[in-house]
py3Dmol code that shows the C-alpha trace and the ligand (Angstrom):
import py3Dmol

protein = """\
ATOM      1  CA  UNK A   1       0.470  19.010 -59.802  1.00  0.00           C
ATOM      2  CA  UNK A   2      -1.573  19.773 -56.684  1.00  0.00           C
ATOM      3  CA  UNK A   3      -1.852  17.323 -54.109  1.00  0.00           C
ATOM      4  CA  UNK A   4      -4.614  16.690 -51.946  1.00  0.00           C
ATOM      5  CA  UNK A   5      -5.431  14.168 -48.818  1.00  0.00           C
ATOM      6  CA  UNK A   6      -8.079  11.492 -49.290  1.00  0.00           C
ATOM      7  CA  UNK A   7     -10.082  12.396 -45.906  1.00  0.00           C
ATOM      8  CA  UNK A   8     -11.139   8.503 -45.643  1.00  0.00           C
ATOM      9  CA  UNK A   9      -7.792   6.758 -45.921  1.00  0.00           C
ATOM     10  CA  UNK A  10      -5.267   9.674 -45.919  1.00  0.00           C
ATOM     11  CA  UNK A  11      -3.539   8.693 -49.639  1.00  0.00           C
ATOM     12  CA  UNK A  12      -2.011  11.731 -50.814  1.00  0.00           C
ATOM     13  CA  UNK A  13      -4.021  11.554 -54.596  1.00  0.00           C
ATOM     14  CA  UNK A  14      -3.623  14.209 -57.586  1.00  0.00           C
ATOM     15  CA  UNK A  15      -6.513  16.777 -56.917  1.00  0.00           C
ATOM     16  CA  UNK A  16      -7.447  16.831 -60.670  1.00  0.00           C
ATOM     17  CA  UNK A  17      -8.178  13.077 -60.175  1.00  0.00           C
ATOM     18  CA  UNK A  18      -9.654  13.333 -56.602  1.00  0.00           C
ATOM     19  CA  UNK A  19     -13.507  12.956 -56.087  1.00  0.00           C
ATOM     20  CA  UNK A  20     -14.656  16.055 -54.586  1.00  0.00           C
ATOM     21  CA  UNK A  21     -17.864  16.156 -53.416  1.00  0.00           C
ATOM     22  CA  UNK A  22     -17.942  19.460 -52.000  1.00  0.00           C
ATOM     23  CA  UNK A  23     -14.912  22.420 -51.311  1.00  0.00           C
ATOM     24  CA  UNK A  24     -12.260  21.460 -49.311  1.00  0.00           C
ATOM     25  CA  UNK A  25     -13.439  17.752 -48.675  1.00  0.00           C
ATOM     26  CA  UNK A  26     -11.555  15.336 -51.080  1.00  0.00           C
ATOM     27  CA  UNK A  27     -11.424  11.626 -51.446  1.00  0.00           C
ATOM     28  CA  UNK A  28      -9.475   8.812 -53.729  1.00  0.00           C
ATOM     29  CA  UNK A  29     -13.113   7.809 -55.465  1.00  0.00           C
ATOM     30  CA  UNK A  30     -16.465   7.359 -54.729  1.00  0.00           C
ATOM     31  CA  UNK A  31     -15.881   4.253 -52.874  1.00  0.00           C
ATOM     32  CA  UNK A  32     -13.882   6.303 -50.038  1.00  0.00           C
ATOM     33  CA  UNK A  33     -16.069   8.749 -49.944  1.00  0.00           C
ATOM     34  CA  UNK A  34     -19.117   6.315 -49.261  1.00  0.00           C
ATOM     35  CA  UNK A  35     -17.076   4.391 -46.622  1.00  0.00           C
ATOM     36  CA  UNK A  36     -16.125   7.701 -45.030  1.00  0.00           C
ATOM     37  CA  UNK A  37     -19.818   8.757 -44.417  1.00  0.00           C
ATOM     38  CA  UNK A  38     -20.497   5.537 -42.385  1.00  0.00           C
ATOM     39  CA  UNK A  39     -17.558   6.983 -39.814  1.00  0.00           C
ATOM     40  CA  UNK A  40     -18.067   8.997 -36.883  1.00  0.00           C
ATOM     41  CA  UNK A  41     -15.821  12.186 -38.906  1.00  0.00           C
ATOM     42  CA  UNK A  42     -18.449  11.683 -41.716  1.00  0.00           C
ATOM     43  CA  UNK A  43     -21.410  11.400 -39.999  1.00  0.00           C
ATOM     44  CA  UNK A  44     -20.645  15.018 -37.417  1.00  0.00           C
ATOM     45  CA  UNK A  45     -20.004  16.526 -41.180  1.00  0.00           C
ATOM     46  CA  UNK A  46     -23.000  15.370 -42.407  1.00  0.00           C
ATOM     47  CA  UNK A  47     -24.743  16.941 -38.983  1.00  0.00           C
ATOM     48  CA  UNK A  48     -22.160  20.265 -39.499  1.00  0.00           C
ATOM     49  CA  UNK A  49     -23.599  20.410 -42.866  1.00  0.00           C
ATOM     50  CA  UNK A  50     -27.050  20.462 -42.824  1.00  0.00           C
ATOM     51  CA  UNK A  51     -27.431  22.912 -39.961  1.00  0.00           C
ATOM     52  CA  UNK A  52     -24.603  24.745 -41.649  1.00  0.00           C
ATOM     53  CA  UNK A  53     -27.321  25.453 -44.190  1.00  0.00           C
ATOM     54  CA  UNK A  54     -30.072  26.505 -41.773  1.00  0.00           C
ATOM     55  CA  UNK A  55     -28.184  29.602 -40.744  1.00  0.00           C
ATOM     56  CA  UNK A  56     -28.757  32.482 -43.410  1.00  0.00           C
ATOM     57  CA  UNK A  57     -25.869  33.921 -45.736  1.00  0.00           C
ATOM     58  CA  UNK A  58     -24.595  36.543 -43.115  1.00  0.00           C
ATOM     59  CA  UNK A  59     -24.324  34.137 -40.217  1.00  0.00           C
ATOM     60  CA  UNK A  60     -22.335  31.641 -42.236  1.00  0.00           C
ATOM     61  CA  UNK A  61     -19.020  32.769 -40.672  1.00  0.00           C
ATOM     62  CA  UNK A  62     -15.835  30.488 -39.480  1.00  0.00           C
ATOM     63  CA  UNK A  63     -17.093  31.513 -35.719  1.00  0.00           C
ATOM     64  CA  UNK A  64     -20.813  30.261 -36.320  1.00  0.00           C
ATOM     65  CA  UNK A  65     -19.123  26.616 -37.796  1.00  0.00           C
ATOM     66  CA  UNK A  66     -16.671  26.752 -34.706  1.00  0.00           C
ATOM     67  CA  UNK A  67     -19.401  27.136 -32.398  1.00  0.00           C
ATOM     68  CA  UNK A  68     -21.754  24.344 -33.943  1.00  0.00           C
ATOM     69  CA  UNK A  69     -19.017  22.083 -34.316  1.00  0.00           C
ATOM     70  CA  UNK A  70     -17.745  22.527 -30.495  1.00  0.00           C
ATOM     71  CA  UNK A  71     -21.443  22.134 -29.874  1.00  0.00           C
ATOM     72  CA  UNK A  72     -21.822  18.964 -31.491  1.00  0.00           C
ATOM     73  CA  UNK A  73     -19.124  17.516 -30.223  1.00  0.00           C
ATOM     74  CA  UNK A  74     -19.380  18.580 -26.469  1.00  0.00           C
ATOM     75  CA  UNK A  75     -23.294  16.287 -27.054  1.00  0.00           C
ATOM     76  CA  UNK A  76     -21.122  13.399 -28.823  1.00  0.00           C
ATOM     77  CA  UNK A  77     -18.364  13.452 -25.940  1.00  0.00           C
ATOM     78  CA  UNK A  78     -20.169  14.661 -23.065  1.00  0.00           C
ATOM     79  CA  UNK A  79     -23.600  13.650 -23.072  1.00  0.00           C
ATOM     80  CA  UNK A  80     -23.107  10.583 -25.358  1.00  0.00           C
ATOM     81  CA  UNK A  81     -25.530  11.443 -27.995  1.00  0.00           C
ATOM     82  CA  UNK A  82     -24.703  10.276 -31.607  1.00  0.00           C
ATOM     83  CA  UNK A  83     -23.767  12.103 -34.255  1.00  0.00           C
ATOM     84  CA  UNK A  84     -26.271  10.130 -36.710  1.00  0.00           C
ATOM     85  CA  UNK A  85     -29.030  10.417 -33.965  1.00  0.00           C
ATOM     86  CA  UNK A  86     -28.338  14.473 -33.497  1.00  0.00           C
ATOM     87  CA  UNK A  87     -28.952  15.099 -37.344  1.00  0.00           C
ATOM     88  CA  UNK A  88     -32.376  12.917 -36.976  1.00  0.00           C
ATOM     89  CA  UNK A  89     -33.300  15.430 -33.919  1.00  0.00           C
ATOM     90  CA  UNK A  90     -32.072  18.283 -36.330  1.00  0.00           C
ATOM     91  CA  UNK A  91     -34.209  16.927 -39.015  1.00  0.00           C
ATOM     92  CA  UNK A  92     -37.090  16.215 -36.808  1.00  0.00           C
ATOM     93  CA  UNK A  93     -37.011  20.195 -35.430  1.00  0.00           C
ATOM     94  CA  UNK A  94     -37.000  21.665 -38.661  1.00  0.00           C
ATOM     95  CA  UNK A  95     -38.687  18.804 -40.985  1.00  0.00           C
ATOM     96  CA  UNK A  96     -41.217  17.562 -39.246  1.00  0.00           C
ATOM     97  CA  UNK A  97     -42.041  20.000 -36.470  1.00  0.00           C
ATOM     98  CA  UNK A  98     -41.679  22.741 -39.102  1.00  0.00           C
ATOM     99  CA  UNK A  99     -39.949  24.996 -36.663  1.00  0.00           C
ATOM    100  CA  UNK A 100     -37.654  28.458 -38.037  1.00  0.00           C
ATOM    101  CA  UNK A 101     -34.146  27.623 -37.172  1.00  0.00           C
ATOM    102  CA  UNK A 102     -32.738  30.917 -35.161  1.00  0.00           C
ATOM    103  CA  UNK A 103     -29.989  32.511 -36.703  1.00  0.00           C
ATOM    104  CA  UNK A 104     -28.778  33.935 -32.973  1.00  0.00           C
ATOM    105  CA  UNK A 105     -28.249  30.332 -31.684  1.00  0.00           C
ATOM    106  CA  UNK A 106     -26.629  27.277 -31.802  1.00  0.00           C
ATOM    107  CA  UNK A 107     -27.461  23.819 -31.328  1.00  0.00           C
ATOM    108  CA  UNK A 108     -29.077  24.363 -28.019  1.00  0.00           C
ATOM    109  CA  UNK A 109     -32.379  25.068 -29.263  1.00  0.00           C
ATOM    110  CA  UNK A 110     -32.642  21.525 -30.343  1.00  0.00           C
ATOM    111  CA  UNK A 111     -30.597  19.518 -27.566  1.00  0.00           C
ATOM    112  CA  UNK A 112     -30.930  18.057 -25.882  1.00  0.00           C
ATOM    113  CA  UNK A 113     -35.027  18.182 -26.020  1.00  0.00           C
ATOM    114  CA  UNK A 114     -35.459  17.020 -29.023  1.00  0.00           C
ATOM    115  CA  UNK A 115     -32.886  14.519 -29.047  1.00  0.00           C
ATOM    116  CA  UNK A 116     -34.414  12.876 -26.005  1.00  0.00           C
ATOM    117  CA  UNK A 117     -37.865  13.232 -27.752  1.00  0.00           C
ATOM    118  CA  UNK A 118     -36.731  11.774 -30.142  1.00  0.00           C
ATOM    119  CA  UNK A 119     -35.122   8.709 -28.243  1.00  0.00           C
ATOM    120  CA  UNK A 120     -39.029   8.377 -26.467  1.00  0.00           C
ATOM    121  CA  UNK A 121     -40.406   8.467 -29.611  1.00  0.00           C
ATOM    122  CA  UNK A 122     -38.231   5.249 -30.933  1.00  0.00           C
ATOM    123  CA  UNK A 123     -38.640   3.647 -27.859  1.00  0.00           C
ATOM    124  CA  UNK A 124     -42.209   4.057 -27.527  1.00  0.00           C
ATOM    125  CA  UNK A 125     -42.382   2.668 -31.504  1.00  0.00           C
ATOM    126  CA  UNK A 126     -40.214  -0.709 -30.470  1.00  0.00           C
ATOM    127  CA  UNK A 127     -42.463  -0.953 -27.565  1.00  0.00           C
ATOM    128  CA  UNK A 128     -45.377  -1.156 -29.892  1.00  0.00           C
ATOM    129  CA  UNK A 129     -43.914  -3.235 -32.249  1.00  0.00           C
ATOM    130  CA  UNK A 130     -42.804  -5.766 -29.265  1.00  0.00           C
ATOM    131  CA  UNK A 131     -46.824  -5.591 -27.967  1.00  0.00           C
ATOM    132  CA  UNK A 132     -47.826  -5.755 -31.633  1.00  0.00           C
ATOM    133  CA  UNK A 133     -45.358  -9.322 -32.496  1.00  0.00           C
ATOM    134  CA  UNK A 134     -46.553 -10.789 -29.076  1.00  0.00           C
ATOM    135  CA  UNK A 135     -49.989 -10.300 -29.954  1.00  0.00           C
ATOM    136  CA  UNK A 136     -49.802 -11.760 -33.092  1.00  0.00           C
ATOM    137  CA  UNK A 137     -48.269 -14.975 -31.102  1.00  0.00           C
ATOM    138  CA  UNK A 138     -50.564 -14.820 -28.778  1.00  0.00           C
ATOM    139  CA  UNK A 139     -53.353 -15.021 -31.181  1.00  0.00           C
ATOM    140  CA  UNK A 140     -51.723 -17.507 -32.926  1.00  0.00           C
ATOM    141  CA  UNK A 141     -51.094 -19.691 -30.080  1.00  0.00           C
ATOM    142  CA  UNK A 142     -54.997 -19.086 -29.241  1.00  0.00           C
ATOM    143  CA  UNK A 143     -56.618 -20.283 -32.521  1.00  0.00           C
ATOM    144  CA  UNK A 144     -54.347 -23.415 -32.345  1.00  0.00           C
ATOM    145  CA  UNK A 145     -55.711 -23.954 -28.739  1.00  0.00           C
ATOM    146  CA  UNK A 146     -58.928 -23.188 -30.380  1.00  0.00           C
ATOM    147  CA  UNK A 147     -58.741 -25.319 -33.169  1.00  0.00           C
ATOM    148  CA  UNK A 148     -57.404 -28.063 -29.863  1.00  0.00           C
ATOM    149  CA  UNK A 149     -60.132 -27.508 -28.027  1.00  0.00           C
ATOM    150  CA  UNK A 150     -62.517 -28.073 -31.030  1.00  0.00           C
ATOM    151  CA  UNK A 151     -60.186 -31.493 -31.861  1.00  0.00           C
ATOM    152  CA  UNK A 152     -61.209 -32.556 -28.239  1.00  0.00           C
ATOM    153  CA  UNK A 153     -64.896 -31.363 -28.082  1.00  0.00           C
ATOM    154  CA  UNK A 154     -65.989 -33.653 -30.707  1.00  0.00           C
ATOM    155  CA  UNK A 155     -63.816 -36.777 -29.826  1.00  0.00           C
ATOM    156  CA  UNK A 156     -65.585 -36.436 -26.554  1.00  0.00           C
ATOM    157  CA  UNK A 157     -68.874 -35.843 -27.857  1.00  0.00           C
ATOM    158  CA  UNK A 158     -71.626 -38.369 -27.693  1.00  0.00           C
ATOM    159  CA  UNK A 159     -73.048 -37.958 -31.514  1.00  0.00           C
TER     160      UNK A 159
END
"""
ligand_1 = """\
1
ZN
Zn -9.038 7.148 -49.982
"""
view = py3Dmol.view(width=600, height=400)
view.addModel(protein, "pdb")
view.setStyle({"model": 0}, {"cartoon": {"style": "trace"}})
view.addModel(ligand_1, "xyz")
view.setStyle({"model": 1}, {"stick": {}})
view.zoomTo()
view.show()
């Protein structure tokens, strides 16, 4: 019976009885397979695979996957950009900016602009979120001062 390696833990399981989720990518059960996302290996396939599908039929070759995935990882290594972070970028490019992926490139028509956008755009968010919390204190802290102040006014007042 054919063997196959469980990509998450390396166990050597029966392919027949391996989950599969896609060709070529095999794990024990589900429960491997979920853990297996979470890691860096599963999260740069989860980035290979969606811009895997962005490229049409005829550029789906073994050199077009080489070249992403030496692209991905040069960000990940070199510039220090996650894996989990690239895919939102990726995501962002095509999803939200509704921009045509181009078949004649590779990953640098998204990084690192967008990435960086991207990383603006979050911080500019848990900026506003900070601002927004401490205003809510501050208000809070206010009316009680108010409420205080109203406390004192009348114990001081002559009526
Ligand atoms: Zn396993």
């Amino acid at each position: 019976m054919a063997k196959v390696t469980c990509r998450y833990c390396k166990t050597k399981v029966n392919k027949e009885d391996a989950f599969s989720p896609r060709e070529k990518l095999y794990f024990c059960n589900q429960e491997c397979y979920q853990r297996w996302r979470k890691t860096e290996d599963g999260e740069l396939d989860a980035l290979l695979d969606y811009i895997w599908k962005l490229y049409s039929p005829s550029k789906q070759t073994s050199s077009t996957y080489i070249m992403i995935k030496k692209q991905a990882e040069h960000y990940h290594n070199v510039e220090g950009f996650k894996y989990k972070g690239m895919l939102l970028a990726v995501r962002y490019y095509v999803e939200v900016l509704e921009r045509l992926w181009c078949d004649d490139y590779g990953l640098g028509q998204v990084f690192p602009t967008y990435y960086i956008t991207l990383q603006h755009l979050y911080e500019e968010q848990r900026a506003l979120k900070n601002k927004l919390t401490k205003n809510k204190q501050d208000k809070e802290v206010k009316i009680m001062h108010g409420k205080h102040n109203v406390v004192h006014r009348k114990e001081l007042s002559l009526e």
